[in-house]
mmCIF file of the N, C-alpha and C atoms, coordinates in Angstrom:
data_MODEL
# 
_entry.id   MODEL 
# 
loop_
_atom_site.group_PDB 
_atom_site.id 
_atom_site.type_symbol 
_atom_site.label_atom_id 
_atom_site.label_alt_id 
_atom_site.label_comp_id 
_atom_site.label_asym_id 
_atom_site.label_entity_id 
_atom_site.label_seq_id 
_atom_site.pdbx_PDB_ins_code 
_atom_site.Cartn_x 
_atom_site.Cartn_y 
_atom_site.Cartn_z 
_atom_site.occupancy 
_atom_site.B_iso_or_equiv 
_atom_site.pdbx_formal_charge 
_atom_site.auth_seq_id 
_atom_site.auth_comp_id 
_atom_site.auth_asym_id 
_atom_site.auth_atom_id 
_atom_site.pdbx_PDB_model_num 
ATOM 1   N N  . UNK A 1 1  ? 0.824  -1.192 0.000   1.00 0.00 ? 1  UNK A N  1 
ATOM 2   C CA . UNK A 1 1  ? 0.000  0.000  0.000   1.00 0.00 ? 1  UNK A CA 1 
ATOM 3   C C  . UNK A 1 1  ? 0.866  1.252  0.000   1.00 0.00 ? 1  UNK A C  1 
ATOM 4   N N  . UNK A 1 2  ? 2.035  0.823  0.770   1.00 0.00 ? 2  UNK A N  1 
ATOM 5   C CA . UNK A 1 2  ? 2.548  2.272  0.598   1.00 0.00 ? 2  UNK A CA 1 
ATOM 6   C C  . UNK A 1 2  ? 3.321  2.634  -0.870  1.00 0.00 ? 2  UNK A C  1 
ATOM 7   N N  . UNK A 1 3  ? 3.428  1.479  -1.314  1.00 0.00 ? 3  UNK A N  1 
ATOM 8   C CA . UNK A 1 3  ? 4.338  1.675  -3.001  1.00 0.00 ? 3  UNK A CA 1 
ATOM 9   C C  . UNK A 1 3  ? 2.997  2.773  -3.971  1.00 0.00 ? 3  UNK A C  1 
ATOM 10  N N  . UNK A 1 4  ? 1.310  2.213  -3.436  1.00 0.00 ? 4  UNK A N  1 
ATOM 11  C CA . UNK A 1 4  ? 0.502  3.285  -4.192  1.00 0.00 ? 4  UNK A CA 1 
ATOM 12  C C  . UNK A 1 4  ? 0.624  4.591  -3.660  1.00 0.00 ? 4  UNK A C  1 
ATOM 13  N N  . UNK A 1 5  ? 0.764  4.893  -2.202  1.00 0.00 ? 5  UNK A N  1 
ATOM 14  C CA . UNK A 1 5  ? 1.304  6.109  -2.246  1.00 0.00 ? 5  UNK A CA 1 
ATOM 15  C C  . UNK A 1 5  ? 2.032  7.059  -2.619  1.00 0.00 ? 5  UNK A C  1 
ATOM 16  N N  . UNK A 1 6  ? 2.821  6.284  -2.589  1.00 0.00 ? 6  UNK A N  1 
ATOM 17  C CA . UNK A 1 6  ? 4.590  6.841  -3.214  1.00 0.00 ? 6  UNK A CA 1 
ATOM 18  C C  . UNK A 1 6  ? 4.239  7.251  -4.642  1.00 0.00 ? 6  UNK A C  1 
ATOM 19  N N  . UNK A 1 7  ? 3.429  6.485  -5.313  1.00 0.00 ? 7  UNK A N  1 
ATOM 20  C CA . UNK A 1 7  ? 3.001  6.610  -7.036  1.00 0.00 ? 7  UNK A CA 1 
ATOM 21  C C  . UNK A 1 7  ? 2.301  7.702  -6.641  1.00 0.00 ? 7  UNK A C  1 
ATOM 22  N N  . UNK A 1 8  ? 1.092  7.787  -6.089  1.00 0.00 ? 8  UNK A N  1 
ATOM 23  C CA . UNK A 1 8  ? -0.629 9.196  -6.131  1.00 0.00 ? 8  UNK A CA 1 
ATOM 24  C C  . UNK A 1 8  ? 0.679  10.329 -6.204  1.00 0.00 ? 8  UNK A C  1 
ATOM 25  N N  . UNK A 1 9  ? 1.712  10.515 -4.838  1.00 0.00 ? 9  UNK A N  1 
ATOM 26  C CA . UNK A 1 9  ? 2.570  11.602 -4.821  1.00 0.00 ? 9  UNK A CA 1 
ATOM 27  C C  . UNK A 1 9  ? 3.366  11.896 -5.837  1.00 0.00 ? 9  UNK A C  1 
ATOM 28  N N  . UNK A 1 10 ? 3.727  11.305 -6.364  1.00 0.00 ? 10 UNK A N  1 
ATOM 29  C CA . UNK A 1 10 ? 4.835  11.656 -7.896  1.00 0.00 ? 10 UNK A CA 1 
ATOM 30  C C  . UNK A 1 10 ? 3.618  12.133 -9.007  1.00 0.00 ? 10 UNK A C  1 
ATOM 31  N N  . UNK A 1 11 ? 2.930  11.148 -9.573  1.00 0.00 ? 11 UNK A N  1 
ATOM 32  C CA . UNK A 1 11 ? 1.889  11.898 -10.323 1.00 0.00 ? 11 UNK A CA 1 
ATOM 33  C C  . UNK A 1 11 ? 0.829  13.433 -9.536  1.00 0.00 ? 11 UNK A C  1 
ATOM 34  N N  . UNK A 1 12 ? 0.915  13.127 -8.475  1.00 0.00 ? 12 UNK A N  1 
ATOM 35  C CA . UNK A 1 12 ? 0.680  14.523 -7.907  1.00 0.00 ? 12 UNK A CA 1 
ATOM 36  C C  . UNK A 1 12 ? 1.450  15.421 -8.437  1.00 0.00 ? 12 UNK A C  1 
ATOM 37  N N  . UNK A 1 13 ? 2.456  15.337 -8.088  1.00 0.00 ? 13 UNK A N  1 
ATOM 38  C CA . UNK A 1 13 ? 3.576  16.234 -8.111  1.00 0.00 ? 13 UNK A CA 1 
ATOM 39  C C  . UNK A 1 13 ? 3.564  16.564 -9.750  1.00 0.00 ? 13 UNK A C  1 
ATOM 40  N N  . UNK A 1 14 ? 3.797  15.998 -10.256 1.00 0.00 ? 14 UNK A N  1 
ATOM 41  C CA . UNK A 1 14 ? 4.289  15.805 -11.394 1.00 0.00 ? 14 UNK A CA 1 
ATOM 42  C C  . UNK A 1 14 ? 3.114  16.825 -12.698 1.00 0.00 ? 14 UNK A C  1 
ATOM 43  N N  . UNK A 1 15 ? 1.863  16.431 -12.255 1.00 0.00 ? 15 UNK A N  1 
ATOM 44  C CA . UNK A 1 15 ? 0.428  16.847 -12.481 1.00 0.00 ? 15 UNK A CA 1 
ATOM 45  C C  . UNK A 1 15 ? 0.323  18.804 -12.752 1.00 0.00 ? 15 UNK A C  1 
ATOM 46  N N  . UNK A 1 16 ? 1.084  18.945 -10.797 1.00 0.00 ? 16 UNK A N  1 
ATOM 47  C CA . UNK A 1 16 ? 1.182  20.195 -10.055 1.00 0.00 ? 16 UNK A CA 1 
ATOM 48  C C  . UNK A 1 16 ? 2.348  21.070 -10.503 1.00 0.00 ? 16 UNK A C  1 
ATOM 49  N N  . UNK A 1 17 ? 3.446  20.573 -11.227 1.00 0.00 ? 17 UNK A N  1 
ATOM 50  C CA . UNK A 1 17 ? 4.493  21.430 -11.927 1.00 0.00 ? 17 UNK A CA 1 
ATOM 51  C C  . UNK A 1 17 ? 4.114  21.374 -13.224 1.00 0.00 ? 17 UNK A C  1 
ATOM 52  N N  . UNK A 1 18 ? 3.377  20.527 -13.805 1.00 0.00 ? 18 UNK A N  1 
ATOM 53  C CA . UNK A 1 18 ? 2.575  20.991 -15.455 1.00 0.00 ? 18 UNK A CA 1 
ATOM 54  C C  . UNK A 1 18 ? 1.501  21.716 -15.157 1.00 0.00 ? 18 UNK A C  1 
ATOM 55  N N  . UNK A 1 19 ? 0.783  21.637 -14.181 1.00 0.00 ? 19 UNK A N  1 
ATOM 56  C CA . UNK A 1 19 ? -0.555 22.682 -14.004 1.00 0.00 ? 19 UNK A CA 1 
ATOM 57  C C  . UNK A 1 19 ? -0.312 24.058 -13.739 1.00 0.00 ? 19 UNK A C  1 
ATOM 58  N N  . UNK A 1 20 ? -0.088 23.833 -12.853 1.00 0.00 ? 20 UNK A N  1 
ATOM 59  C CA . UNK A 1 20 ? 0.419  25.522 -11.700 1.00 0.00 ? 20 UNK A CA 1 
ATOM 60  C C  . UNK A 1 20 ? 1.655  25.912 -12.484 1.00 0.00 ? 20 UNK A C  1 
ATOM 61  N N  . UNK A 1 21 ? 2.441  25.852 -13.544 1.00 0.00 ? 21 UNK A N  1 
ATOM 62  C CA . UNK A 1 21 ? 3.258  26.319 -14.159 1.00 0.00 ? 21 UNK A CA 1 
ATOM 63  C C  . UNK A 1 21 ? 3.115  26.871 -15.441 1.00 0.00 ? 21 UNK A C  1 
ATOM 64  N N  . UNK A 1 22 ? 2.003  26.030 -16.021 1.00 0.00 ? 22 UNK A N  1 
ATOM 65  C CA . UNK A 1 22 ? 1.387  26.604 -17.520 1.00 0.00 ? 22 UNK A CA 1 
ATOM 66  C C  . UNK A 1 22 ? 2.384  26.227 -18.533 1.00 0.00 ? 22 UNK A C  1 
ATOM 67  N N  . UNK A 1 23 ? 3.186  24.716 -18.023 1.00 0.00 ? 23 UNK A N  1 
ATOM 68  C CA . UNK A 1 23 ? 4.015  24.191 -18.949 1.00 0.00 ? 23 UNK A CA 1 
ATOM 69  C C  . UNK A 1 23 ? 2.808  23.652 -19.934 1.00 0.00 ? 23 UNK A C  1 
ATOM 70  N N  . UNK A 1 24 ? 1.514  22.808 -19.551 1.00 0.00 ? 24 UNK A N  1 
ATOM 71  C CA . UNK A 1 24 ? 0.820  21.589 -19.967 1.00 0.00 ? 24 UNK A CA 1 
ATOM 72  C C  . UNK A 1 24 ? -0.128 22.780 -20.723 1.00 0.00 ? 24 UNK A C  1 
ATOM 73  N N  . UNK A 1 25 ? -0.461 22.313 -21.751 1.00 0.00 ? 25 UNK A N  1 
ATOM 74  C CA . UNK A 1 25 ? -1.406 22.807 -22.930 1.00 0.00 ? 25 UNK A CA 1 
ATOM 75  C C  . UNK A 1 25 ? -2.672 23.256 -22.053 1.00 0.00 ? 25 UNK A C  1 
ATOM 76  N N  . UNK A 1 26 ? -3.050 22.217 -21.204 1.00 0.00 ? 26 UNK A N  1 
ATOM 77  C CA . UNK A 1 26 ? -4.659 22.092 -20.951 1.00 0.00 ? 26 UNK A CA 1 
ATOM 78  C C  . UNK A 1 26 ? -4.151 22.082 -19.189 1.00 0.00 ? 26 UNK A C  1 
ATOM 79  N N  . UNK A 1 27 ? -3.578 23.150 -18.948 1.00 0.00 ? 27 UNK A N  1 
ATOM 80  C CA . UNK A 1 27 ? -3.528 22.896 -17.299 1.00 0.00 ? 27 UNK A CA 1 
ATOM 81  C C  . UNK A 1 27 ? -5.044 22.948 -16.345 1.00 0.00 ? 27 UNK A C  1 
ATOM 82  N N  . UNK A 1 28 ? -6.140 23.508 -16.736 1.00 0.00 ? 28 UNK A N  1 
ATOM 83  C CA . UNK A 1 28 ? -7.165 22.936 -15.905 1.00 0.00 ? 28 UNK A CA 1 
ATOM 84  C C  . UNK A 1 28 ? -7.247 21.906 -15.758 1.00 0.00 ? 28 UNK A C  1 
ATOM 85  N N  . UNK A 1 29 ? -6.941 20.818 -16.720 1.00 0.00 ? 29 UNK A N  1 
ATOM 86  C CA . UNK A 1 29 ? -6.749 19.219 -16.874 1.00 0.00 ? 29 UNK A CA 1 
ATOM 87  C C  . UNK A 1 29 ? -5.958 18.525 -15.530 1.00 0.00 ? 29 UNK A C  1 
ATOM 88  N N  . UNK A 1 30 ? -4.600 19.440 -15.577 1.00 0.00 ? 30 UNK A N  1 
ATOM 89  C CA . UNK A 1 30 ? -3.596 18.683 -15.068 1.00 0.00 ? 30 UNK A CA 1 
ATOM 90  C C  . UNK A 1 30 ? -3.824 19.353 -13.668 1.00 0.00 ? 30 UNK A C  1 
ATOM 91  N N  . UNK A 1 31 ? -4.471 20.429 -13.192 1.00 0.00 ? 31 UNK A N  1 
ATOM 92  C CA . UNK A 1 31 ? -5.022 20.828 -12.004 1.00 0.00 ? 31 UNK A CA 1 
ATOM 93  C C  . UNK A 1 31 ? -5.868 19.922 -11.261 1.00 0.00 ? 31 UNK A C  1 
ATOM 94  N N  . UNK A 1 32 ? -7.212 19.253 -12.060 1.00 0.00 ? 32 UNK A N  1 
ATOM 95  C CA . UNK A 1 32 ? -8.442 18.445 -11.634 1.00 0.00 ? 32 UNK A CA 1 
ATOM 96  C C  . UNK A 1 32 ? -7.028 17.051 -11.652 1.00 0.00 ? 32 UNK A C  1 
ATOM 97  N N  . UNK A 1 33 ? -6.529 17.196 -12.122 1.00 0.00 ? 33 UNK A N  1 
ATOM 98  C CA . UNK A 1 33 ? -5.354 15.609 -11.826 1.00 0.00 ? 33 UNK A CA 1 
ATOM 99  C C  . UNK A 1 33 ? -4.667 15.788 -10.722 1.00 0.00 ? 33 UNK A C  1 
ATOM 100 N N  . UNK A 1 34 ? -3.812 16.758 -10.783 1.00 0.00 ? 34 UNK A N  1 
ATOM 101 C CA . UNK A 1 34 ? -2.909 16.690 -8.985  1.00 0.00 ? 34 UNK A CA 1 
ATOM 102 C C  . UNK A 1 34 ? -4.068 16.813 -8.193  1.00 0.00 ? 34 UNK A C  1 
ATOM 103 N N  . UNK A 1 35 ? -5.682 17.449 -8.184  1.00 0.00 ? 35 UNK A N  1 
ATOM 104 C CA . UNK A 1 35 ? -5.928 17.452 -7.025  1.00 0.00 ? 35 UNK A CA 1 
ATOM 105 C C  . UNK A 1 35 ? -6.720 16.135 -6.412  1.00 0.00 ? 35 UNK A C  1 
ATOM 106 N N  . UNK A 1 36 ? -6.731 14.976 -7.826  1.00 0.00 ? 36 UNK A N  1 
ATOM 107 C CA . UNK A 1 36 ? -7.884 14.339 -7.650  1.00 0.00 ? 36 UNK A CA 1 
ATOM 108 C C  . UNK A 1 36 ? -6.280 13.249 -6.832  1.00 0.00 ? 36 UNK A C  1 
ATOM 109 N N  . UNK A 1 37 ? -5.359 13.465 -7.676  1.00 0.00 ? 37 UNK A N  1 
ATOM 110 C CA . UNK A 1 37 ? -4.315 12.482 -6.579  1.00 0.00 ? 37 UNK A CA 1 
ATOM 111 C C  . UNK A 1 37 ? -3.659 12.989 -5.518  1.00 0.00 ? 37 UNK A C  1 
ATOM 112 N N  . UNK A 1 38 ? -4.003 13.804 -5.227  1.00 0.00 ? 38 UNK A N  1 
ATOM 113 C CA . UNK A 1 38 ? -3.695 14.377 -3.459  1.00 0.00 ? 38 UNK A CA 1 
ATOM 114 C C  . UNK A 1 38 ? -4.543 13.504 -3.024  1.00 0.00 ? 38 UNK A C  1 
ATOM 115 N N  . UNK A 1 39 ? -5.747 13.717 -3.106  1.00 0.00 ? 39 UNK A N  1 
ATOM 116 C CA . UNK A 1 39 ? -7.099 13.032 -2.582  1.00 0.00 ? 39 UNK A CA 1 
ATOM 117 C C  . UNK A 1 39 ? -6.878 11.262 -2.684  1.00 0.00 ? 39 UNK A C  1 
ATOM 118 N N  . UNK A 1 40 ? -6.216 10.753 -3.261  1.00 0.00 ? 40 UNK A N  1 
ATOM 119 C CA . UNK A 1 40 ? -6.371 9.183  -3.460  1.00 0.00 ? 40 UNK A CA 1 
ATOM 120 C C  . UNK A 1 40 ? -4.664 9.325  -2.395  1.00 0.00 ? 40 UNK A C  1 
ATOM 121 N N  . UNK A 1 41 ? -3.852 10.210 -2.363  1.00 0.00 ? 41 UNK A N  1 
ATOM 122 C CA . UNK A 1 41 ? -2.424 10.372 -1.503  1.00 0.00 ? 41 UNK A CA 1 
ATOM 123 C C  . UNK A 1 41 ? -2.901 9.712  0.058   1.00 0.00 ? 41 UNK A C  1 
ATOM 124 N N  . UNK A 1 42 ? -4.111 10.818 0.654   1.00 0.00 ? 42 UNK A N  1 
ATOM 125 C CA . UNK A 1 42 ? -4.760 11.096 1.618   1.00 0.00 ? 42 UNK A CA 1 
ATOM 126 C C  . UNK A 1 42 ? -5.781 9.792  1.693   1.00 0.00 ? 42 UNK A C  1 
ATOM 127 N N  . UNK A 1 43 ? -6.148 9.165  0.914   1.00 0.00 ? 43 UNK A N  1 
ATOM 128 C CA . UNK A 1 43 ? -6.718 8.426  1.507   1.00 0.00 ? 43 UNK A CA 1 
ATOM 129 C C  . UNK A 1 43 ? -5.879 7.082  1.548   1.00 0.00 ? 43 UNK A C  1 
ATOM 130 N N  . UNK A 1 44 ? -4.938 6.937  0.378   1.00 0.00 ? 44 UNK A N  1 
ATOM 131 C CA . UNK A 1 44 ? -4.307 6.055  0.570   1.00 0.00 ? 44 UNK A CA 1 
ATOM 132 C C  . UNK A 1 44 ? -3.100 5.796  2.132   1.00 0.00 ? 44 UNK A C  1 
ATOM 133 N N  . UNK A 1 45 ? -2.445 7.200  2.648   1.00 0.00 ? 45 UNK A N  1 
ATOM 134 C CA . UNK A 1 45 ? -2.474 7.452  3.631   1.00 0.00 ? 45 UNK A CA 1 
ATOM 135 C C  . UNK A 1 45 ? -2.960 6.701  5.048   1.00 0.00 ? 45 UNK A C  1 
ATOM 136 N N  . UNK A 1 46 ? -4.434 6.992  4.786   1.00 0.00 ? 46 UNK A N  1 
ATOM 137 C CA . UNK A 1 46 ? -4.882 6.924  6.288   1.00 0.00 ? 46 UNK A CA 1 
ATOM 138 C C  . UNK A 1 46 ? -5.432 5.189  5.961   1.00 0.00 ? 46 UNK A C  1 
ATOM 139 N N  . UNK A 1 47 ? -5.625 4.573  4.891   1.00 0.00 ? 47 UNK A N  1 
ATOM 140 C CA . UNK A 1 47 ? -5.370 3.071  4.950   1.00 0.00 ? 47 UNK A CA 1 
ATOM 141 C C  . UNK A 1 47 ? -4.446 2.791  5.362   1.00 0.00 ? 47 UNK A C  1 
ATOM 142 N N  . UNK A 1 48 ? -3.626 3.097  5.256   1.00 0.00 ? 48 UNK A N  1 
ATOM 143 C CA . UNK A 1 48 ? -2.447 2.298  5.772   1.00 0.00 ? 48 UNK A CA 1 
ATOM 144 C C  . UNK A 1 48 ? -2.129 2.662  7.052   1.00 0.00 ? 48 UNK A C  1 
ATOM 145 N N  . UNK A 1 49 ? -2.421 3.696  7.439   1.00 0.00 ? 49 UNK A N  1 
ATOM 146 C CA . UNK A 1 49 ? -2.300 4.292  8.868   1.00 0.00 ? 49 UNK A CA 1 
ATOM 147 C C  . UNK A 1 49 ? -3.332 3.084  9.969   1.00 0.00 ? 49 UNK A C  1 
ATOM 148 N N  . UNK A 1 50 ? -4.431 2.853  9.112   1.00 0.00 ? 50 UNK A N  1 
ATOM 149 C CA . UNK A 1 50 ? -5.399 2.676  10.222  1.00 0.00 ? 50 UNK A CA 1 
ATOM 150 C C  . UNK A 1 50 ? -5.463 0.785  9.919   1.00 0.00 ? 50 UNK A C  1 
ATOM 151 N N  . UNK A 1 51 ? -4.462 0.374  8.935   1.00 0.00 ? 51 UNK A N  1 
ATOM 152 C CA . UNK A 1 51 ? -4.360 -0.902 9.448   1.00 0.00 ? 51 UNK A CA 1 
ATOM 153 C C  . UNK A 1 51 ? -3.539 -1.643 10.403  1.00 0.00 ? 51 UNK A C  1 
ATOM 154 N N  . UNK A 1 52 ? -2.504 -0.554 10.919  1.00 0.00 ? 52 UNK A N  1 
ATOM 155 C CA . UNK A 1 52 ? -1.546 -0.875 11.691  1.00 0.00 ? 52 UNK A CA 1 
ATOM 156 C C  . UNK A 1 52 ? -0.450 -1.597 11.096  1.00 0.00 ? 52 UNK A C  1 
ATOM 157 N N  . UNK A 1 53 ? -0.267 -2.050 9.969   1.00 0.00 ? 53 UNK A N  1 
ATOM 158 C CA . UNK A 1 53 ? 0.632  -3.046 9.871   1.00 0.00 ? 53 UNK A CA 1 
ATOM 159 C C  . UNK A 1 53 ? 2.172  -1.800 9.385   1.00 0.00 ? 53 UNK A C  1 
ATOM 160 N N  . UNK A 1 54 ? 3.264  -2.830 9.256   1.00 0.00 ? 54 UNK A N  1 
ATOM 161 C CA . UNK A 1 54 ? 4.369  -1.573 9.166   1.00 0.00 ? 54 UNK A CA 1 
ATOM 162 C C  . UNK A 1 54 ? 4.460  -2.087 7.292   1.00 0.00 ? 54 UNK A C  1 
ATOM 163 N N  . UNK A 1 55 ? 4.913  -1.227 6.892   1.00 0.00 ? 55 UNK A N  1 
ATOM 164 C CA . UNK A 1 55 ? 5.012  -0.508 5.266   1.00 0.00 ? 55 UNK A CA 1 
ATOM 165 C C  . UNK A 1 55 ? 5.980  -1.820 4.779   1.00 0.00 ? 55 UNK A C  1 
ATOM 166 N N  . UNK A 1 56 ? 5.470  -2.400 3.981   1.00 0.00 ? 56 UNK A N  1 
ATOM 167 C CA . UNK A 1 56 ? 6.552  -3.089 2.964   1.00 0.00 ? 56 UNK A CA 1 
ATOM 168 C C  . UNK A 1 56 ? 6.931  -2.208 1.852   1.00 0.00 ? 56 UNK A C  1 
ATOM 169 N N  . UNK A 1 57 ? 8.349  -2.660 1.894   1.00 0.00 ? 57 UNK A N  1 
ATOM 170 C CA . UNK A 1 57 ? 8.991  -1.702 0.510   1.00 0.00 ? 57 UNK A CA 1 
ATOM 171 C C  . UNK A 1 57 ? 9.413  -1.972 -0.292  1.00 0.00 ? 57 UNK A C  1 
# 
């Protein structure tokens, strides 16, 4: 679970320096994308938080 985290955050990221920069053609696009994978970050997050188990890597 935490390897999908690690992924939501890079395509976050990644989403958020083509959006908020006005590198990406269609940055409203890549805006509704970093924010929709913050949101899967955060929940992926608190799964793993709230199963207790420790992080395989």
């Amino acid at each position: 679970m935490l390897g999908w985290t690690l992924v939501f955050l890079v395509v976050a990221i990644v989403a958020g320096l083509l959006g908020f920069t006005g590198i990406a053609g269609a940055a409203g696009i890549a805006k509704i994308i970093f924010f929709l994978f913050i949101v899967l970050l955060v929940i992926s997050l608190l799964i793993n938080a709230l199963k207790g188990k420790s992080p395989r890597l």
